[in-house]
Residue frames as a rotation matrix with the C-alpha (Angstrom) as fourth column:
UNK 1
0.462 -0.788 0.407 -10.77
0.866 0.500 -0.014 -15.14
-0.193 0.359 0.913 16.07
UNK 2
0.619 -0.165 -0.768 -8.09
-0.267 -0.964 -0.008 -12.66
-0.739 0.210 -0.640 15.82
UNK 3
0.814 0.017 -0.581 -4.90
-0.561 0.283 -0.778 -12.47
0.151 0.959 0.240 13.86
UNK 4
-0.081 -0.915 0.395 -3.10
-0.984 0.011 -0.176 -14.12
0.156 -0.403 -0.902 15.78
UNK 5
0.440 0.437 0.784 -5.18
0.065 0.856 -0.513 -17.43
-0.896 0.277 0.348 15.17
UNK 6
0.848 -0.282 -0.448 -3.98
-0.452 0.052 -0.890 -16.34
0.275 0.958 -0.083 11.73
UNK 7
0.246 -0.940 -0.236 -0.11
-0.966 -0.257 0.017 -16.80
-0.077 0.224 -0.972 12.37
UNK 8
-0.149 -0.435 0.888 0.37
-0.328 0.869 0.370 -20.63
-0.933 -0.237 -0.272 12.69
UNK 9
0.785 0.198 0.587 -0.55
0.397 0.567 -0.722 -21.18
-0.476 0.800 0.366 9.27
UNK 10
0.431 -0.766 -0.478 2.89
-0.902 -0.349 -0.254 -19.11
0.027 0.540 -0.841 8.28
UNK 11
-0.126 -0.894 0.431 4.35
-0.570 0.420 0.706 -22.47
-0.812 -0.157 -0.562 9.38
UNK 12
0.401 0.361 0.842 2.11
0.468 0.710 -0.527 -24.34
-0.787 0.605 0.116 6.38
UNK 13
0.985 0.079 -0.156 3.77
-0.136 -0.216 -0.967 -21.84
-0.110 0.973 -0.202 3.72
UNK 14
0.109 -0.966 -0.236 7.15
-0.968 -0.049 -0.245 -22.65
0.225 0.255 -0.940 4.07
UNK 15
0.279 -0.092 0.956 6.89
-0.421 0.883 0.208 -26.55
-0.863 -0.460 0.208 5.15
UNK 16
0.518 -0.192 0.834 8.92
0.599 0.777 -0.194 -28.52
-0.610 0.600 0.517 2.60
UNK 17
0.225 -0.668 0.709 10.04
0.961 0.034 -0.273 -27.89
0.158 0.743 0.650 -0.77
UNK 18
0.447 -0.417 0.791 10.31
0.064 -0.867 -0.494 -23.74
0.892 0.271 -0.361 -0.14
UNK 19
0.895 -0.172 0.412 12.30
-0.446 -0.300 0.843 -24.48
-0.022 -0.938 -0.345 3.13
UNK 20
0.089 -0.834 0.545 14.86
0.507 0.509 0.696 -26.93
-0.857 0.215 0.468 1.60
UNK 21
0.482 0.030 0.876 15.01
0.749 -0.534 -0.394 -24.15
0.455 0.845 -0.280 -1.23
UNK 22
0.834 -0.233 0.500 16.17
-0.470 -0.774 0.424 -22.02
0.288 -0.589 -0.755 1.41
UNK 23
0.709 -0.648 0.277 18.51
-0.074 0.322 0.944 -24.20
-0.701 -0.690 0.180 2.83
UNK 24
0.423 -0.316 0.850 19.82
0.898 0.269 -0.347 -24.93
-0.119 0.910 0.397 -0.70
UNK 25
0.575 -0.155 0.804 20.22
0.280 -0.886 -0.371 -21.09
0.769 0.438 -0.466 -1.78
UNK 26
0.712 -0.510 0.482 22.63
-0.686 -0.651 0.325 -20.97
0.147 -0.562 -0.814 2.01
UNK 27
0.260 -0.812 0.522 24.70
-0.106 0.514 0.851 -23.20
-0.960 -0.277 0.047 1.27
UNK 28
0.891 0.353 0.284 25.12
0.373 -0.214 -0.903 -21.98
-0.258 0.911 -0.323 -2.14
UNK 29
-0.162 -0.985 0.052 28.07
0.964 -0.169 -0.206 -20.23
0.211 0.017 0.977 -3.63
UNK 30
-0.748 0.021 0.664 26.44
-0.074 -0.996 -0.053 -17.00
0.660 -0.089 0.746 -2.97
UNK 31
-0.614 0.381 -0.691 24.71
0.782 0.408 -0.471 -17.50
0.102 -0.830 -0.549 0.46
UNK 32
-0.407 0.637 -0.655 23.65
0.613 -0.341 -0.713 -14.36
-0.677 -0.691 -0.252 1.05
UNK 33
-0.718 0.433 -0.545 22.72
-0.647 -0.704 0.293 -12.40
-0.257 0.563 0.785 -2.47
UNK 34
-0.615 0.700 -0.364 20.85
0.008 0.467 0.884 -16.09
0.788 0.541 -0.293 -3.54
UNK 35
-0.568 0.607 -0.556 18.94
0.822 0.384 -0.420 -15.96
-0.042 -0.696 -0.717 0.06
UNK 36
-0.321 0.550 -0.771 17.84
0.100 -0.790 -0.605 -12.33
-0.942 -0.271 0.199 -0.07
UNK 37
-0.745 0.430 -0.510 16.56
-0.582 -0.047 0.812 -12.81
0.325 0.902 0.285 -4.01
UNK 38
-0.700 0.605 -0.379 15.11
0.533 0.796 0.286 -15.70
0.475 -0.001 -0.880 -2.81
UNK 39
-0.679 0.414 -0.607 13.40
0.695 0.093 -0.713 -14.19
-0.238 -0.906 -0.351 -0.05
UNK 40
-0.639 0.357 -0.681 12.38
-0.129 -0.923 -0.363 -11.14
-0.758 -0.144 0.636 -1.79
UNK 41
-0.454 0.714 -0.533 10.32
-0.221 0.489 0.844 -13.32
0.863 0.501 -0.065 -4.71
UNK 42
-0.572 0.716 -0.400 8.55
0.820 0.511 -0.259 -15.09
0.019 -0.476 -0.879 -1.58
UNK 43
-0.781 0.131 -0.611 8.09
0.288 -0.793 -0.537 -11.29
-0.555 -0.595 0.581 0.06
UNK 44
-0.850 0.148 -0.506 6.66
-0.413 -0.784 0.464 -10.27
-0.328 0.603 0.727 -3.06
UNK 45
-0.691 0.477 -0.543 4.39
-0.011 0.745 0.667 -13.38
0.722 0.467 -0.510 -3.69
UNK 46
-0.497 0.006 -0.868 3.56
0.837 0.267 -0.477 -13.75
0.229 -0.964 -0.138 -0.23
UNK 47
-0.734 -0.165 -0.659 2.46
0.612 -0.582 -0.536 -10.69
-0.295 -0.796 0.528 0.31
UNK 48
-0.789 0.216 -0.576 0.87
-0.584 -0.554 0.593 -9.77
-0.191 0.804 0.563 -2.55
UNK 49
-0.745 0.312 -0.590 -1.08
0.075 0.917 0.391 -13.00
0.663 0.247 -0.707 -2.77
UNK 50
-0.532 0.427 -0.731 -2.64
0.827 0.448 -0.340 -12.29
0.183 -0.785 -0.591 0.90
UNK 51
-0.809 0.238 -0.538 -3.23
-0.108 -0.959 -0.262 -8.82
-0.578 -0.154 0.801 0.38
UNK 52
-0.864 0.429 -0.264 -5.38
-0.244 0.102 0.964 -9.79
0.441 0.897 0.017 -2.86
UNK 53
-0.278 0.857 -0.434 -7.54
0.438 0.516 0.737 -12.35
0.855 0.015 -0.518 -1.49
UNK 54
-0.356 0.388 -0.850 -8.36
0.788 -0.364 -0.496 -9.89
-0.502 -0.847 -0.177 1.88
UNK 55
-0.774 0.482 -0.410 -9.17
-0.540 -0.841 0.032 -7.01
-0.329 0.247 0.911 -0.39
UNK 56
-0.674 0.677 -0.297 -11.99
-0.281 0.138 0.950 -8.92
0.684 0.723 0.097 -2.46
UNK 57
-0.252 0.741 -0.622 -13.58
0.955 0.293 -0.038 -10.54
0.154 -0.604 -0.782 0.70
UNK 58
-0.669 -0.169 -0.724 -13.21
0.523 -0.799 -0.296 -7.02
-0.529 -0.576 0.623 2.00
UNK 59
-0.881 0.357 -0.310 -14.68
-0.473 -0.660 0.584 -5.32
0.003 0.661 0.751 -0.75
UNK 60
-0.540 0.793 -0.282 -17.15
-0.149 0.240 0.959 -7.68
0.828 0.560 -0.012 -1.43
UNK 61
-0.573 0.182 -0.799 -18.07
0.736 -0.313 -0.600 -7.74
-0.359 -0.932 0.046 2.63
UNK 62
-0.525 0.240 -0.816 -18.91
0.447 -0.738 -0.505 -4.28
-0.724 -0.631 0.280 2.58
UNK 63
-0.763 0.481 -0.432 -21.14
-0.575 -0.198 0.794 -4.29
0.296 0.854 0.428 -0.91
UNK 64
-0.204 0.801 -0.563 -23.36
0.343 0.597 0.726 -6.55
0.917 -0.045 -0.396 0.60
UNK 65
0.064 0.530 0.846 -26.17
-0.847 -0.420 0.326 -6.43
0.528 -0.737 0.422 3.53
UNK 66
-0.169 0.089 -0.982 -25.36
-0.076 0.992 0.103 -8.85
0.983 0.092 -0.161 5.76
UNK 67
-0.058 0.649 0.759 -27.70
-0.844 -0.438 0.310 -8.18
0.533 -0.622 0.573 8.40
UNK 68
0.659 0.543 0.521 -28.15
-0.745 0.566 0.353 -11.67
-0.103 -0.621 0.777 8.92
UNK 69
0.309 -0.612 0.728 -25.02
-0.584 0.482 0.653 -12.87
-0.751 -0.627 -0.209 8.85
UNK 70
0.930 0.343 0.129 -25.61
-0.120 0.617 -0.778 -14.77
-0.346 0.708 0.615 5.61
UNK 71
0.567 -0.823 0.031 -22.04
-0.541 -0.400 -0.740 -13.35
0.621 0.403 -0.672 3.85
UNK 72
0.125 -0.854 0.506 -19.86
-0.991 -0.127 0.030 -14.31
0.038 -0.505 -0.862 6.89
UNK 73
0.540 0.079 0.838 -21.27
0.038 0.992 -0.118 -18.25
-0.841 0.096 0.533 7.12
UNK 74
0.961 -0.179 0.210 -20.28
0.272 0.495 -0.825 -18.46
0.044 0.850 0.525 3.50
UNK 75
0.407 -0.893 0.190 -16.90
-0.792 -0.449 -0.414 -17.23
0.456 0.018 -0.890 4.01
UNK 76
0.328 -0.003 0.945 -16.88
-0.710 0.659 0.249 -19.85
-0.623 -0.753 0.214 6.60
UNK 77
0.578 0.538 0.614 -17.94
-0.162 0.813 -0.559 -22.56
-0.800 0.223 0.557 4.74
UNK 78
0.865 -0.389 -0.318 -15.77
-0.345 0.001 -0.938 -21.54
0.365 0.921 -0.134 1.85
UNK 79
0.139 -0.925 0.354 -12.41
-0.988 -0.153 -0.014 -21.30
0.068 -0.348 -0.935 4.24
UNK 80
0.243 0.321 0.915 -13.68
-0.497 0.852 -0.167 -24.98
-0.833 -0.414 0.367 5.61
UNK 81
0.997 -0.075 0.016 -13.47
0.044 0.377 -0.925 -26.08
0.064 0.923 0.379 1.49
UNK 82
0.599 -0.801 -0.005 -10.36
-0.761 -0.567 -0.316 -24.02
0.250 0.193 -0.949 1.52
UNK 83
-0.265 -0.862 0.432 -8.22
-0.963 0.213 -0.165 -25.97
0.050 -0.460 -0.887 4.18
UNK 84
0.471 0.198 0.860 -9.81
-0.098 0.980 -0.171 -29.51
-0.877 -0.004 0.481 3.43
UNK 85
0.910 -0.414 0.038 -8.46
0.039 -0.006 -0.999 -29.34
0.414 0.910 0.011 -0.35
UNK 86
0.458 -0.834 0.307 -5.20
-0.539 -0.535 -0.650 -28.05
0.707 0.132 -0.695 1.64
UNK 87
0.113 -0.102 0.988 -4.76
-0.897 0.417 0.145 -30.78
-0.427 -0.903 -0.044 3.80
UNK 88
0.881 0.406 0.242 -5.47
-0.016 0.537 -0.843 -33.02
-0.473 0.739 0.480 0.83
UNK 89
0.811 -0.576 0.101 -2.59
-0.137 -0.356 -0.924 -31.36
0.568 0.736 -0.368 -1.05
UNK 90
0.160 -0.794 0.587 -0.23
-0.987 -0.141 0.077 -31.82
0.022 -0.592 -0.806 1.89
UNK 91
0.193 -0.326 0.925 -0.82
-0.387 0.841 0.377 -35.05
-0.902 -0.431 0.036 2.65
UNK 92
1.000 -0.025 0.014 -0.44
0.021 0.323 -0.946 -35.93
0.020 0.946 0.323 -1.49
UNK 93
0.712 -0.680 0.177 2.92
-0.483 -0.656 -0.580 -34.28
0.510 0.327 -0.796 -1.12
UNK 94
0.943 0.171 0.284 4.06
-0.289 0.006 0.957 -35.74
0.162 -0.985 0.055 1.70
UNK 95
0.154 -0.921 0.358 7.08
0.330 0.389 0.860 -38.03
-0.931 -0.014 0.364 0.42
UNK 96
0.917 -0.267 0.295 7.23
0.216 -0.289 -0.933 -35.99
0.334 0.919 -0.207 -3.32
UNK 97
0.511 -0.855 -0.091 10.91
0.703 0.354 0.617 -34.84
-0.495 -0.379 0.782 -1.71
UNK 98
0.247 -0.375 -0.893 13.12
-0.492 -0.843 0.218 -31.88
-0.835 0.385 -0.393 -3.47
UNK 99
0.710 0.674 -0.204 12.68
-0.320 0.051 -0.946 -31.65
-0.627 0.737 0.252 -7.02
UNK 100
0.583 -0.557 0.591 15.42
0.788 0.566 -0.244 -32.88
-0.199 0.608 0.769 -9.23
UNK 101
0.440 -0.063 0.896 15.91
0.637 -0.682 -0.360 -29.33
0.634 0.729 -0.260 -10.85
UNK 102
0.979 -0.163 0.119 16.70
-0.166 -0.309 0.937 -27.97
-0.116 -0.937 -0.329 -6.76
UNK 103
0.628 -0.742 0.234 20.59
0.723 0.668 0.176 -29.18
-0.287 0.059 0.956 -7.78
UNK 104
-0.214 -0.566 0.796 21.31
0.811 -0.557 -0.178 -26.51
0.544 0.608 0.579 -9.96
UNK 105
0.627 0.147 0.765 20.84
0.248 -0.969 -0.017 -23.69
0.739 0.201 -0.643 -7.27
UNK 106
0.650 -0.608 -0.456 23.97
0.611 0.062 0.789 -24.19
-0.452 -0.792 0.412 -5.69
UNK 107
-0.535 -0.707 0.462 25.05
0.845 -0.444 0.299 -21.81
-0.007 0.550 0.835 -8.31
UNK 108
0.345 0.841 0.416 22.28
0.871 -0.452 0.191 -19.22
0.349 0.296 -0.889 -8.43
UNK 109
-0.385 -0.142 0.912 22.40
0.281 -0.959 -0.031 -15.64
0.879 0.245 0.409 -8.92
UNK 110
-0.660 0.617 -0.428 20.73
0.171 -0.431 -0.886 -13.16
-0.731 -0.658 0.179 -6.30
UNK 111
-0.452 0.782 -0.429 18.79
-0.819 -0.555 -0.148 -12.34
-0.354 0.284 0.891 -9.10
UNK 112
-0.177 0.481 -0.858 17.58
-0.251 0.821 0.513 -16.44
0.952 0.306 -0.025 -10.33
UNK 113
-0.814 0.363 -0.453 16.77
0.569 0.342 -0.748 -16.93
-0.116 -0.867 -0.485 -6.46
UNK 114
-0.540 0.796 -0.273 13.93
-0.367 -0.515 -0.775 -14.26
-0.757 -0.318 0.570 -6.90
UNK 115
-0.564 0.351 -0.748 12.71
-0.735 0.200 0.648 -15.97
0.377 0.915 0.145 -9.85
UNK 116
-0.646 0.123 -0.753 12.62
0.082 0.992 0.092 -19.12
0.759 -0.002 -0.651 -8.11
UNK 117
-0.963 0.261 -0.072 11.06
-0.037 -0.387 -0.921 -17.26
-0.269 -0.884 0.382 -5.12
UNK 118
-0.523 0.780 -0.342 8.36
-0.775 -0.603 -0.190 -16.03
-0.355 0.166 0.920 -7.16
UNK 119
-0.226 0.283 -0.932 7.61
-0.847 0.415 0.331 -19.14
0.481 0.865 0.146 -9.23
UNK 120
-0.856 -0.397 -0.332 8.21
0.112 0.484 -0.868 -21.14
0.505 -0.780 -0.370 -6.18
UNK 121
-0.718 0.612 -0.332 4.97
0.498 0.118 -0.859 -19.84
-0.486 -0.782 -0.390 -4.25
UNK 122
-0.312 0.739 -0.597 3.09
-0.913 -0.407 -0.026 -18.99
-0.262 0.537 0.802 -7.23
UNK 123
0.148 0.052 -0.988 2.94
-0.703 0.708 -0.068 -22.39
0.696 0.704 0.141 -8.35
UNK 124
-0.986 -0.017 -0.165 3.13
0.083 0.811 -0.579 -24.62
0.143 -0.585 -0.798 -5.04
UNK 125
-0.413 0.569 0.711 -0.91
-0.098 -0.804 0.586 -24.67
0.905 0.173 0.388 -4.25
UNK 126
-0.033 0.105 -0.994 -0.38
0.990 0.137 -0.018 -25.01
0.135 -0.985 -0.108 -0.59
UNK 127
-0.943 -0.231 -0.242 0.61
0.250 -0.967 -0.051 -21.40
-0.222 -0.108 0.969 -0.74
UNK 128
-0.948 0.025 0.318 -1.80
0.130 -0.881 0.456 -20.36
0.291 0.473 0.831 -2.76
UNK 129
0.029 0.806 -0.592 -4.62
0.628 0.446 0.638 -21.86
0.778 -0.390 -0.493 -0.49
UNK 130
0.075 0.132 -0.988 -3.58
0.996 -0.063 0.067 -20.83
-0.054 -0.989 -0.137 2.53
UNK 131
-0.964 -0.115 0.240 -2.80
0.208 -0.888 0.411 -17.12
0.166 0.446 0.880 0.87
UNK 132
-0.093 0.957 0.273 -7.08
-0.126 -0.284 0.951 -17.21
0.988 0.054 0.147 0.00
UNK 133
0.145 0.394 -0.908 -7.54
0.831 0.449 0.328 -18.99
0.537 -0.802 -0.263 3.56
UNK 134
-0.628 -0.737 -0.250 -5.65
0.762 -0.516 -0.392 -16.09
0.160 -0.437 0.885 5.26
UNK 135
-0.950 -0.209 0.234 -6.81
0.279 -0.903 0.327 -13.39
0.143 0.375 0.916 3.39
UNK 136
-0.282 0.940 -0.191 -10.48
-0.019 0.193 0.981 -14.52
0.959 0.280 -0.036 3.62
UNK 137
0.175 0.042 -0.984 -10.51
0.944 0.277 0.179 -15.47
0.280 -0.960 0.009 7.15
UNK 138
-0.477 -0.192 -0.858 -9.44
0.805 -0.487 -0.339 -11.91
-0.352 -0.852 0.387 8.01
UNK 139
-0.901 0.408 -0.148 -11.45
-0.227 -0.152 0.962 -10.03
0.370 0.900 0.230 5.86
UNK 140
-0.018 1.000 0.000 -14.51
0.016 0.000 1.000 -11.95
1.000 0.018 -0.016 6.81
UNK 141
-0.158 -0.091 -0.983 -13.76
0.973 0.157 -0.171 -11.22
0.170 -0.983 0.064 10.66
UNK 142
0.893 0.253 0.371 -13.42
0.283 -0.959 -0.027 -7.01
0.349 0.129 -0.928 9.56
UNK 143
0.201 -0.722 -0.662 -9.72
0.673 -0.389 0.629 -7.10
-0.712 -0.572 0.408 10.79
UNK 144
0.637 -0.441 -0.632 -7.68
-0.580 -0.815 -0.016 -4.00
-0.507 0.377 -0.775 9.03
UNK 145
0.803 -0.379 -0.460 -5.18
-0.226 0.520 -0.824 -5.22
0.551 0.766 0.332 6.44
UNK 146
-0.006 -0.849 0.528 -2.63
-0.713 -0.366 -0.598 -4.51
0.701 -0.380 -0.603 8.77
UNK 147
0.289 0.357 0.888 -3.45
-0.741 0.671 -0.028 -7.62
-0.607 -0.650 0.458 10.58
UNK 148
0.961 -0.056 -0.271 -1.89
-0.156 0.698 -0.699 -9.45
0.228 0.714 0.662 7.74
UNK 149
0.372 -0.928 -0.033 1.42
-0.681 -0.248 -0.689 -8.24
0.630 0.279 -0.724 8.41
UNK 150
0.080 -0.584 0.808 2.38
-0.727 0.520 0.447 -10.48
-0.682 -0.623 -0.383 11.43
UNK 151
0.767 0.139 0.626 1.47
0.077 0.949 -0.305 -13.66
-0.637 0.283 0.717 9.29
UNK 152
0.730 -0.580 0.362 4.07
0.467 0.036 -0.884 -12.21
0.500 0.814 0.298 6.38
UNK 153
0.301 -0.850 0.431 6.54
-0.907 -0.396 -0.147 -11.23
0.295 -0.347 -0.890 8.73
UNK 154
0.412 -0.026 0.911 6.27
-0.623 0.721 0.302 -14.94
-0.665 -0.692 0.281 10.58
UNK 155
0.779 -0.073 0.622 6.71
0.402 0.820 -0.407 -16.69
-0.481 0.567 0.669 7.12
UNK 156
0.619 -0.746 0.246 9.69
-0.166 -0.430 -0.887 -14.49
0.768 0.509 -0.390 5.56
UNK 157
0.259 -0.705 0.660 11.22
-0.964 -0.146 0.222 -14.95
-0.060 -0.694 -0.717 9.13
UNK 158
0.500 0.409 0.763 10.65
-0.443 0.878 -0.180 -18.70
-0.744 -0.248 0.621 8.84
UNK 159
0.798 -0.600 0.052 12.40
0.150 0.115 -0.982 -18.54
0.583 0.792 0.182 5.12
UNK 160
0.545 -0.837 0.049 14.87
-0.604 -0.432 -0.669 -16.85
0.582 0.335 -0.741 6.35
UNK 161
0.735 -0.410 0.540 16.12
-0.535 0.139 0.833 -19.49
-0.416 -0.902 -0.117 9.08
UNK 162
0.621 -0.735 0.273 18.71
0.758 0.652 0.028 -21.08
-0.198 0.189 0.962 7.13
UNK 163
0.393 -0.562 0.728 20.42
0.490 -0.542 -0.683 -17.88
0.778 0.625 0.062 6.39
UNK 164
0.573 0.065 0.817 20.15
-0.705 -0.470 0.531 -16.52
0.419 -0.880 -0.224 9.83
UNK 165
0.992 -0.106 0.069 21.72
0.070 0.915 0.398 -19.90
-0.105 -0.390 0.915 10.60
UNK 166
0.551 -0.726 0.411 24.37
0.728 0.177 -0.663 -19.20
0.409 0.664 0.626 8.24
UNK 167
0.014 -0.632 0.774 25.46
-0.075 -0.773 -0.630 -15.57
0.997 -0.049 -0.058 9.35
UNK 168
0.478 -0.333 0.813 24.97
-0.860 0.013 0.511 -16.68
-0.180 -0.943 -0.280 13.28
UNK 169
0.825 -0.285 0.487 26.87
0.038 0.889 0.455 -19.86
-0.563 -0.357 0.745 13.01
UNK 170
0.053 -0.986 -0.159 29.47
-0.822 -0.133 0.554 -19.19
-0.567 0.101 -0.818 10.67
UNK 171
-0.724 -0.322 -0.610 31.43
-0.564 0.786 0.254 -22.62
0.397 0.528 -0.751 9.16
UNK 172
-0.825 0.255 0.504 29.36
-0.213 0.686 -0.696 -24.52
-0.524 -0.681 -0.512 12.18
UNK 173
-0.012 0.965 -0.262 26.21
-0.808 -0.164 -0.565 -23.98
-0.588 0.205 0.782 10.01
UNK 174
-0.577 -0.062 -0.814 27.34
-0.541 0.776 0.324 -26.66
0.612 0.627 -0.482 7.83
UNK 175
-0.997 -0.017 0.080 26.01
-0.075 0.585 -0.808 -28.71
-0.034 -0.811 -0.584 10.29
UNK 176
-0.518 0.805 -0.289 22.69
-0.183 -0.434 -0.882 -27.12
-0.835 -0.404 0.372 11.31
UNK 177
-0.483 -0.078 -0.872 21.73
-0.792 -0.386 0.473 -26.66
-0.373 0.919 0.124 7.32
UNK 178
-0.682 -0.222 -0.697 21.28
-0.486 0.849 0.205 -30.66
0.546 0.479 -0.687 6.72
UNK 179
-0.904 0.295 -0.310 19.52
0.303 -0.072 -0.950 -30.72
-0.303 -0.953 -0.025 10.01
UNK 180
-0.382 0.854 -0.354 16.83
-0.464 -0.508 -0.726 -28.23
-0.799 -0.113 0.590 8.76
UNK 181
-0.136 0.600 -0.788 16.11
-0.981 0.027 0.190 -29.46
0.135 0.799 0.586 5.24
UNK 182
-0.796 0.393 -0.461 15.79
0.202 0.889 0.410 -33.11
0.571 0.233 -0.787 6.57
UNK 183
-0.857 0.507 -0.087 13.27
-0.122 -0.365 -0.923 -31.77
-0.500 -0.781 0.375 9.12
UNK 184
-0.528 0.272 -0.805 11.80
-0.674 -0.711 0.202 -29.91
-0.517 0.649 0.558 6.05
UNK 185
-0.686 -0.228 -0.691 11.76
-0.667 0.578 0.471 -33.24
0.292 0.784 -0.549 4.17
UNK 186
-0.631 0.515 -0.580 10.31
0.021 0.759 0.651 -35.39
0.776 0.398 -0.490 6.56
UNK 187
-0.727 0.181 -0.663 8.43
0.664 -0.061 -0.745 -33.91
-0.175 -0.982 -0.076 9.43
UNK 188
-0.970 -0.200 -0.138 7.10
0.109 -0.865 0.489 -30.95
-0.217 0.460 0.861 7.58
UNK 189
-0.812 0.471 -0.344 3.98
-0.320 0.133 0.938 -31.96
0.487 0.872 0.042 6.51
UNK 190
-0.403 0.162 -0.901 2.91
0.761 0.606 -0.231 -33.29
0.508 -0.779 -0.368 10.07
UNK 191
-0.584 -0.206 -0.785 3.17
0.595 -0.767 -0.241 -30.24
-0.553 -0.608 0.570 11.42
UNK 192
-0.978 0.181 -0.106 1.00
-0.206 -0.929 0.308 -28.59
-0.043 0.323 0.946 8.68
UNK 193
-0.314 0.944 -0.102 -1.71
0.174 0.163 0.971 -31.16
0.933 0.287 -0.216 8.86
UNK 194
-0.469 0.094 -0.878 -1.57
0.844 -0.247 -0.476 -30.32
-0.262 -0.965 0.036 12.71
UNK 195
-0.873 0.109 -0.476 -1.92
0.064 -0.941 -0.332 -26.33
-0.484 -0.321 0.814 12.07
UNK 196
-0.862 0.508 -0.015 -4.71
-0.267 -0.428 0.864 -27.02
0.432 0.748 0.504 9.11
UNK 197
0.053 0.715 -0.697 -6.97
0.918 0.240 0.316 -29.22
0.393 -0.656 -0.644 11.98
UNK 198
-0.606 -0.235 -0.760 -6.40
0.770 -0.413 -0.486 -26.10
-0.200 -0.880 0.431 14.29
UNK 199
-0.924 0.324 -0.205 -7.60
-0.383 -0.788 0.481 -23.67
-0.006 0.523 0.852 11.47
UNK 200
-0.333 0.867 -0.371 -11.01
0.058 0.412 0.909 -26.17
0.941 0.282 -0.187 11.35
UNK 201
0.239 0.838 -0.492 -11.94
0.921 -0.035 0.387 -26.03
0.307 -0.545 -0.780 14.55
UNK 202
-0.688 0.110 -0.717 -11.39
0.338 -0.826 -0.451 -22.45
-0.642 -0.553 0.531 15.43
UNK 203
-0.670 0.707 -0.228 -13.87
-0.685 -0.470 0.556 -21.69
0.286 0.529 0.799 11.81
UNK 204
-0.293 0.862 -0.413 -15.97
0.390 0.502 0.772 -24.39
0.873 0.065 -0.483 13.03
UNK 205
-0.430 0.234 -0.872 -16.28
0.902 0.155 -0.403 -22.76
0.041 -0.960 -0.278 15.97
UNK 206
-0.926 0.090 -0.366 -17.01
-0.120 -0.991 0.059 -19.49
-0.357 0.099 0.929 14.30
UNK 207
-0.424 0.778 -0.463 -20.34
-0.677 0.067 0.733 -21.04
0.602 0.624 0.499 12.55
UNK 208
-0.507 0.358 -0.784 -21.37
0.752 0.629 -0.199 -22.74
0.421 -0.690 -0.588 15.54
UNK 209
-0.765 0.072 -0.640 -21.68
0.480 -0.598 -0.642 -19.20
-0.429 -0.798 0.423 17.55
């Protein structure tokens, strides 16, 4: 597995509520200071979150003898826990729908979009699974940290399509906008129990070999 097995799970951190949060914050009265707060709480979560849970495997990897392999199974086995529980949590979620409280950021600041950023994927734990799942999974392979970055570049790009929508389309985005966050709303969730089967058998195939 490289990290490019990693990237499809960028599509499980932004499926739902922090993608119709996006769409919400560009069609705001400030489009583009509440999208780039927003984004830069995710950036900061998001990044910070995956960096964590690769340094401890990492560290704790290379404090141990694992001559026989012993360390890397359990990583396995843990990730396997990891993305059942997260598959669980999606499919709970599935029709939960934007939150009530989503209303009031058609007014938001650039600086209350990074709040919500941050609080937003601290506090969803799909993120904060797939964040350990990530971080672990590369980590217990020996990739460099720098092997993280595609996955947080894939999911900040992924935020950012409603804004990108907004500054290539113009008025037309009105359109397009409504489009993504019903996607978001009801399709989403398909698509992540798709990418979290994909993540099981490529680690079940790691503890087979």
């Amino acid at each position: 597995m490289n990290f490019l097995a990693l990237l499809p799970l960028a599509v499980v951190m932004i499926a739902g509520t922090q993608l119709v949060a996006a769409v919400f914050f560009a069609s705001s009265d400030r489009p583009r200071a509440a999208s780039l707060g927003y984004l830069a709480g995710a950036a900061i979560v998001v990044c910070g979150g995956t960096t964590l849970a690769w340094l401890v495997t990492h560290l704790f990897r290379i404090s141990v003898d694992d001559r026989d392999g012993r360390f890397e199974r359990i990583v396995d086995w843990l990730v396997l826990v990891l993305l059942a529980v997260l598959a669980v949590v999606v499919f709970l979620r599935r029709h939960s729908g934007p939150p009530a409280w989503m209303g009031r950021l058609q007014h938001a600041t650039g600086r209350y979009a990074l709040r919500v950023g941050l609080l937003l994927f601290l506090a969803m734990p799909a993120d904060d699974l797939t964040m350990l799942t990530v971080g672990a999974s590369a980590a217990r392979q020996g990739l460099p940290w720098w092997h993280l970055l595609p996955f947080m570049l894939l999911t900040l790009t992924l935020l950012a399509l409603p804004l990108l929508a907004l500054l290539l389309l113009g008025r037309r985005a009105a359109a397009v906008l409504p489009r993504i966050r019903d996607w978001a709303n009801n399709h989403a969730w398909l698509v992540s129990e798709a990418v979290i089967a994909f993540f099981v058998v490529l680690t079940l195939l790691e503890l087979a070999r």
